[in-house]
C-alpha positions as CSV (number, residue, x, y, z in Angstrom):
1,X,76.2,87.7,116.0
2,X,77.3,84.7,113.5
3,X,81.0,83.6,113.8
4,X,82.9,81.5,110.9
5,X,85.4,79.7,112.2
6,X,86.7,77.5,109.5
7,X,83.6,76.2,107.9
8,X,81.5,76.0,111.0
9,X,79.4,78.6,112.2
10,X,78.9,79.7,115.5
11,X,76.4,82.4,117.8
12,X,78.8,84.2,120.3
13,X,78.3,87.4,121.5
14,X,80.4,90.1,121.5
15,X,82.1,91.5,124.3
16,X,83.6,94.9,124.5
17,X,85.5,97.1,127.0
18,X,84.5,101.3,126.5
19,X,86.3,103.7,129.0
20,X,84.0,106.9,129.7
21,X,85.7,110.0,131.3
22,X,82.7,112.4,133.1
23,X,83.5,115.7,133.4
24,X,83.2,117.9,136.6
25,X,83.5,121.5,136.8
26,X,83.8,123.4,140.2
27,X,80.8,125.0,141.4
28,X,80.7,127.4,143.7
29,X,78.0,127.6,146.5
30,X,76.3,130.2,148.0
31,X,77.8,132.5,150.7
32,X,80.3,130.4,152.0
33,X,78.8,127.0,152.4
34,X,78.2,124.4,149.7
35,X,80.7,124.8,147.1
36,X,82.0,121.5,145.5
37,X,85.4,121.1,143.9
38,X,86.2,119.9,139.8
39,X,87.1,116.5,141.3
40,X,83.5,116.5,144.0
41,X,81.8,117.1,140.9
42,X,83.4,114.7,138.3
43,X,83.0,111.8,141.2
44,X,79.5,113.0,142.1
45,X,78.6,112.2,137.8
46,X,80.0,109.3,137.7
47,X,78.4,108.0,140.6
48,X,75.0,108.8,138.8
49,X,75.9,107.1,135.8
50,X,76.9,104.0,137.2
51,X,73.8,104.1,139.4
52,X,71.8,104.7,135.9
53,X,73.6,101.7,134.4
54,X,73.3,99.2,137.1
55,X,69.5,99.8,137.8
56,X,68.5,100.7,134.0
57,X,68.1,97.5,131.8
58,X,69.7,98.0,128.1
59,X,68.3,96.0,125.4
60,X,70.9,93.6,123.9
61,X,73.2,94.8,126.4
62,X,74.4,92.7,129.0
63,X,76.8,95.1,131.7
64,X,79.6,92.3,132.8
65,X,81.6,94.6,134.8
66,X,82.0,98.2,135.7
67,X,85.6,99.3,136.8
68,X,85.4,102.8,139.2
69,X,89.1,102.1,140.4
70,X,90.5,104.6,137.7
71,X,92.1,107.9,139.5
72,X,90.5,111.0,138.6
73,X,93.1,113.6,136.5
74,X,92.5,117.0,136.1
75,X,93.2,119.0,133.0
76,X,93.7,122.7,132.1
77,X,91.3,123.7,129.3
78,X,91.0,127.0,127.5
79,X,87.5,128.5,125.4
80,X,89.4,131.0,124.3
81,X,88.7,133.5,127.0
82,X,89.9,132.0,130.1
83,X,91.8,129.1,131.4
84,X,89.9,126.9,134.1
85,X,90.7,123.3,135.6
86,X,88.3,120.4,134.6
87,X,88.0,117.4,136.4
88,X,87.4,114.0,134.8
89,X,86.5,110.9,136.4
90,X,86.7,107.3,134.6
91,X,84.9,104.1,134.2
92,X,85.9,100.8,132.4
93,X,82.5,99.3,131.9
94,X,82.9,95.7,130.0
95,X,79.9,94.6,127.6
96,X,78.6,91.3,126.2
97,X,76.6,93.0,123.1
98,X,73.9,90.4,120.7
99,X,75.0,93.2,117.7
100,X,77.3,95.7,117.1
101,X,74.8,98.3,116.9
102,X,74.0,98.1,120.7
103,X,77.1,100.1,121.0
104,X,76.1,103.3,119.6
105,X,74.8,104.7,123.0
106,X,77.9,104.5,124.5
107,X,80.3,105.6,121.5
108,X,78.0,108.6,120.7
109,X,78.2,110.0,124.4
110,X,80.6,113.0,124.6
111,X,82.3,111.1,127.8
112,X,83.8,108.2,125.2
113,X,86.8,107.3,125.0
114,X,88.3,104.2,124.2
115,X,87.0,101.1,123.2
116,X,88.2,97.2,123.1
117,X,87.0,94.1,121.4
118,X,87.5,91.1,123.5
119,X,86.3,88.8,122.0
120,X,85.5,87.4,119.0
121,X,88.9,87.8,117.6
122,X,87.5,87.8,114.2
123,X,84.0,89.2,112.5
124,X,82.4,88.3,110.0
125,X,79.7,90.8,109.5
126,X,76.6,90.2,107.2
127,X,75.5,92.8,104.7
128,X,72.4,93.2,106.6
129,X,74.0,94.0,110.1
130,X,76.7,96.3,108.6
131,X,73.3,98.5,106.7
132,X,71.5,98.3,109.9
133,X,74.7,99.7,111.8
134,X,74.8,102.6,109.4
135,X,71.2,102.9,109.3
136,X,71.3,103.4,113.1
137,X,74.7,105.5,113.4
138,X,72.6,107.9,111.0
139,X,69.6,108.0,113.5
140,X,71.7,108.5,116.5
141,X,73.5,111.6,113.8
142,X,70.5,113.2,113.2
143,X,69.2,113.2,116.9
144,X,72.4,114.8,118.1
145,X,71.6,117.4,115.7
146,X,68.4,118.1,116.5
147,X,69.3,118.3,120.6
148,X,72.2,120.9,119.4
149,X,70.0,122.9,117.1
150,X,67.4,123.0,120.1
151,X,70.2,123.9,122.2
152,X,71.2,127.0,120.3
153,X,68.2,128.3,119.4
């Protein structure tokens, strides 16, 4: 990514901060053994995600930090049919990112939640990176779609 500061131009990366909550539900196990709680399970996800992003390399992606110190919270949520308690467990993971568009994995995940620039303060986005951004947020559209449509069928 190009910075303008002034008239100079610099090549600094951007750095980001995304909070991801993973859900865990209860399950129950069979006869009386083996049955895991909301918050087992929401702990027990998160733990495999943060082994998936330690050991899996991302393209563009540099992974600076990764924060598991969050408590997990527990929410009531209705479908309409019945009430049930949820579990969610968060992560801070903090980015260094060569383009915006490397961000897309994470923002498109159903677990996102927040997200903060750190640094540059201020962008200064080409025409070119801002049509491959869209050009890219349209891909990661139409794949969703197609996973939901397969889903459902």
């Amino acid at each position: 990514m190009k910075i303008r500061i002034g008239n100079e131009v610099l090549t600094e990366h951007i750095r980001a901060r995304i909070r991801l909550d993973f859900r865990g539900e209860g399950k129950s196990g069979r006869f009386i053994f083996g049955g895991k709680t909301q918050e087992e399970m929401a702990e027990q996800v998160r733990d495999q995600e943060v082994a998936l992003l330690r050991n899996v390399p991302m393209q563009g992606i540099f992974l600076e930090d990764i924060d598991v110190s969050l408590d997990l919270y527990t929410v009531t949520e209705s479908d309409g049919r019945r009430k049930r308690e949820v579990a969610y467990a968060p992560i801070i993971l903090t980015l260094r990112l060569e383009n915006l568009d490397d961000l897309l994995p994470f923002t498109i995940k159903p677990e996102f939640r927040k997200i903060e620039f750190l640094s540059p303060e201020n962008l200064q986005i080409h025409r070119l990176d801002v049509e491959r951004l869209f050009f890219r947020v349209s891909q990661s559209i139409q794949e969703e779609v197609k996973k939901a449509e397969l889903r459902f069928q």
